[in-house]
N, C-alpha and C positions, 0 to 999 in steps of 0.2 A: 298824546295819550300815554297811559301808564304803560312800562315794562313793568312784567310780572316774575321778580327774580326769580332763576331755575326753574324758566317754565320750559316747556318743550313741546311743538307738534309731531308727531308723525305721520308718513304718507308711504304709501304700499303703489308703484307706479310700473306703468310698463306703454310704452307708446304715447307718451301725454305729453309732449316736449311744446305742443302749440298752447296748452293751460300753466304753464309752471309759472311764469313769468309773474300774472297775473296771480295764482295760487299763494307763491310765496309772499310777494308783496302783501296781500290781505294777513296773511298771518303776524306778520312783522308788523303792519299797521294796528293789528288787536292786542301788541304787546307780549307777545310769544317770545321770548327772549332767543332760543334757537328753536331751528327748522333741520329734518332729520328725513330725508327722502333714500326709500330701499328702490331697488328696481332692478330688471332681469329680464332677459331674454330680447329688450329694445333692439327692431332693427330701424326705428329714427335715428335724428341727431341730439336725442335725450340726456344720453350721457354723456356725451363731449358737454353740454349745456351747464349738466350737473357741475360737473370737474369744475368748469368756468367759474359757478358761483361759490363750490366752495374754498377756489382758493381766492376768491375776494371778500369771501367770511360772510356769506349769506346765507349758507345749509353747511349741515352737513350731508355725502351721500354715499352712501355702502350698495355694491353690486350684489343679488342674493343669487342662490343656485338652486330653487323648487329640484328635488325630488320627484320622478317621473312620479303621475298619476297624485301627489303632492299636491294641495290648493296653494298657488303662489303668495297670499295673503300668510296662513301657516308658517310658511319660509321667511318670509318678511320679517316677522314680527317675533318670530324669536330668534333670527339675527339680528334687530333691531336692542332684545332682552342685554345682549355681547356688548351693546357700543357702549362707548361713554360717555357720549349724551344723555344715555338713558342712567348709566349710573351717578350722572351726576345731577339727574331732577327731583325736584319736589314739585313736579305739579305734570302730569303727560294729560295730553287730548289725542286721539287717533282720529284719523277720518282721512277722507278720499278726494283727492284734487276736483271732484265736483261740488264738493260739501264745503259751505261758507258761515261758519258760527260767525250769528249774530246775536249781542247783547244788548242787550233792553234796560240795565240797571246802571246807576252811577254814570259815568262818564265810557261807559258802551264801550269798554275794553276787556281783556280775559283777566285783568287783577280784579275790575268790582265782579267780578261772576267768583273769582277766589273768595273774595271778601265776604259772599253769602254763605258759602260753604264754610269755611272756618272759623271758626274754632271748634263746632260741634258736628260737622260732619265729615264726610272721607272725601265724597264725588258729587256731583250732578247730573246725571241722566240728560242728555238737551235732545227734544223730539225734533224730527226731522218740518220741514216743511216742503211738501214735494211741489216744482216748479214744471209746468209743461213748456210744450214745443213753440207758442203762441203760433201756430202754424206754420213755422219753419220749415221749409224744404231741405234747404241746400245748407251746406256747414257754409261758412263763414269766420275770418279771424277776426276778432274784436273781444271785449272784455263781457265776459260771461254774465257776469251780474247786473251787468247794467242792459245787454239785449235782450236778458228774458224777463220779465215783470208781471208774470201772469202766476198766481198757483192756485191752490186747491185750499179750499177753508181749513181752518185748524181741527176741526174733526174729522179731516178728510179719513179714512183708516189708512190709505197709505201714509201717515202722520206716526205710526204709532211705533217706527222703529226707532232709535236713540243712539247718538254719541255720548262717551262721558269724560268728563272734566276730572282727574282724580287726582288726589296730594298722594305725595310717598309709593311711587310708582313701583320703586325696587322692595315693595314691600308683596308684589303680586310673583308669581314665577315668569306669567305671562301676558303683555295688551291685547286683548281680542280685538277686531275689529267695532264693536258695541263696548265693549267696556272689559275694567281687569278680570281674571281669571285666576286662583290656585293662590288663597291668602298663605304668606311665609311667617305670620306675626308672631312664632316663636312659642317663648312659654305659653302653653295654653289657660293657666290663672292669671297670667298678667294680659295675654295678647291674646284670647277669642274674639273673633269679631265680633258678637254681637253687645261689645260693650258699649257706652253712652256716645262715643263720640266716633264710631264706628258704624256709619251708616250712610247710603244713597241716597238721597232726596232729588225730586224732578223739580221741575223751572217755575213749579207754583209755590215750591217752599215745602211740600209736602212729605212726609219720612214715603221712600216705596220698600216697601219691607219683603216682597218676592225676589229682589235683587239680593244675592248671596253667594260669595266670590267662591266658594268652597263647593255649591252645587253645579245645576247645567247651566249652563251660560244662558244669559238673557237678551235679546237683541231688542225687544219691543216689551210692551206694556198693552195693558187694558186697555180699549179704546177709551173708555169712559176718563181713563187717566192722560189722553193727551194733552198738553197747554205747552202754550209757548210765552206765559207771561212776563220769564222773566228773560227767556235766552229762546234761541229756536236755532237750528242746522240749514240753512238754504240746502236744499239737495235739486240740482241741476241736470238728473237723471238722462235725461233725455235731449234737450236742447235743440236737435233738427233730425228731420227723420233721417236723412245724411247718415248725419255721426253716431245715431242707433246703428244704421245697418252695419257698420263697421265692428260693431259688438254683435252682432245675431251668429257671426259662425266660431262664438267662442265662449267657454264656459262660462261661468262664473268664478271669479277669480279668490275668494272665501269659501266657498260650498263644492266648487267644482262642479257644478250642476246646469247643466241646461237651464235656463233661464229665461234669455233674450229671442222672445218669440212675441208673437203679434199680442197676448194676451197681457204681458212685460207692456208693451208701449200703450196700448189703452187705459190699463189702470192707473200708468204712471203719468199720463200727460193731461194733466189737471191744470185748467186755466181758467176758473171761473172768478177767480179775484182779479183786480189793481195788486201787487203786492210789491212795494216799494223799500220796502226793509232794506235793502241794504245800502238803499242810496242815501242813507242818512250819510254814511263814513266817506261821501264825495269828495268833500277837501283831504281829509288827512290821507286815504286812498292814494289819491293824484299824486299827493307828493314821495310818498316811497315808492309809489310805480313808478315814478319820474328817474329817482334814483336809481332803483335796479333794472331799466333801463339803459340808464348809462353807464352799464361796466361794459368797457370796450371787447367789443367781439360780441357779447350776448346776442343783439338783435338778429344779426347776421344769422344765427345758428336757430333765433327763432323762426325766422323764415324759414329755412332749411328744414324747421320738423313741420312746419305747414306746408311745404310742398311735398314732404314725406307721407304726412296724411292725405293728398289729395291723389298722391299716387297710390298709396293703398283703395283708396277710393275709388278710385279709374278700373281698378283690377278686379275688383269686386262684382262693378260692372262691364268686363271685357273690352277698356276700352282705352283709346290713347290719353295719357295723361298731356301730351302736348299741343293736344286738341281744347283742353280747356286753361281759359286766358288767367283765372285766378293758381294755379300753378304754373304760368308763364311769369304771371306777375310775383308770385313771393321766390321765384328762381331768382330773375334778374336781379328781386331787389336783395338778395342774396349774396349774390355776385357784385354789387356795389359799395358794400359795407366793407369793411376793413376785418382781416381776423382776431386782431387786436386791440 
């Protein structure tokens, strides 16, 4: 699959150490050229994880420090603004270790989603596709995309929020979480945005002309304007009531805002589809996961944040972590790997 010179993901993370493995490898399989993960306040083994990978040159990862009362997303992303991974791309996508862009065009990488976009536009809006719990109880480690297969039709309205794909990133002040913010394009006769080739269009090819980097940020769209014809966001919200409840005693990490309560998990756990998208990238998938698998010490330390989270999990529910056998099991298997 194609690399997409000076592309760049970013990820906003904080106790995710049992998804990254998996997270990054799909980026790096879409031709993401670097990977650029913030994270703060992790009491897993996430960042020991980080370190690992990038001094084997698979992320980059910068610690942030949120500002009390500060949304840690906020902080993220404009220490993110500082690196130079960001000063050195021409193409950023933002989005969240749950969130898995798939593309639908050319050879189903982030250069042909490029390729639609340029020459005459800036960005692509990619609407979400929200995936439910298929009745999952209990968390479980395995690969995200391929346990859950169930979502919500493409007009779902939980559809209607968006990722964006943008060229010339250091041209914004800042990456929101939906998309850039605070155009810098300089002279205002040569560089107003609303000139011809200075515009958003969503995943049907269509100009979305409410998108305007210099207004209020836009996170979603018309319902009437959802499609995922050309690109769509797996958004893997929810996953097992499990791993909800682990998010219910904690803000929201963009908004800062109460969020994750019972009426959060009803609307987001939409399983009325088959929805196989992403199992098209099977082969190419296996074989970088195969790879970033084998940098010595990784596994080890993946296990280590899966028994991290099951011991937060335990506590949640007042209860012995040593009592349950799937954090006996990713201990041991912990303790059998090499740190190296």
């Amino acid at each position: 699959m194609r690399v997409l010179p000076k592309s760049l993901v970013i990820a906003a993370t904080r106790n995710e150490g049992p998804y990254l493995l998996e997270w990054i490898a799909w980026q790096k399989m879409l031709g993401f050229e670097r990977v650029l993960i913030l994270h703060n306040d992790c009491t897993d083994h996430s960042p020991q994880m980080l370190r690992l990978l990038e001094r084997a040159g698979w992320v980059y990862q910068k610690r942030h420090f949120p500002k009390p009362n500060q949304p840690p997303k906020t902080s993220a992303h404009r220490t993110a603004m500082r690196h130079h991974a960001v000063a050195d791309a021409e193409w950023a996508f933002v989005c969240d270790v749950d969130e898995f862009l798939v593309v639908h065009v050319g050879d189903k990488s982030v250069a042909a989603l490029a390729d639609v976009i340029a020459p005459d536009n800036y960005g692509m809006c990619v609407h979400w596709r929200v995936f439910g719990t298929g009745g999952a109880q209990e968390w479980r480690d395995g690969l995200v995309h391929r346990m859950f297969t169930r979502s919500g039709p493409e007009d779902a309205r939980q559809n209607s929020c968006f990722k964006t794909l943008v060229k010339n990133p250091t041209m914004f002040r800042v990456l929101n979480p939906h998309g850039p913010q605070k155009w810098l394009g300089g002279d205002r006769f040569k560089w107003w945005w609303n000139e011809a080739d200075r515009k958003f269009i969503l995943a049907d090819g269509s100009h979305y002309a409410p998108y305007h980097p210099s207004e209020r940020p836009k996170v979603s769209t018309e319902h009437n304007r959802i499609t995922n014809q050309m690109a769509q966001v797996n958004h893997y919200a929810l996953q097992s009531v499990e791993k909800f409840n682990l998010k219910r005693p904690h803000l929201s990490s963009a908004a800062h805002i109460e969020r994750y309560n019972d009426d959060f998990f009803r609307r987001f756990d939409r399983n009325e589809e088959e929805n196989l998208s992403a199992l098209t990238y099977e082969a190419e998938f296996d074989r970088v996961y195969a790879e970033i698998c084998a940098v010595p010490g990784v596994m080890r330390l993946h296990h280590l944040c899966c028994a991290d989270l099951l011991e937060r999990s335990a506590a949640l529910r007042d209860a012995d972590p040593l009592e349950d056998p799937r954090y006996l099991r990713h201990r041991d298997l912990a303790a059998s790997l090499p740190k190296h």
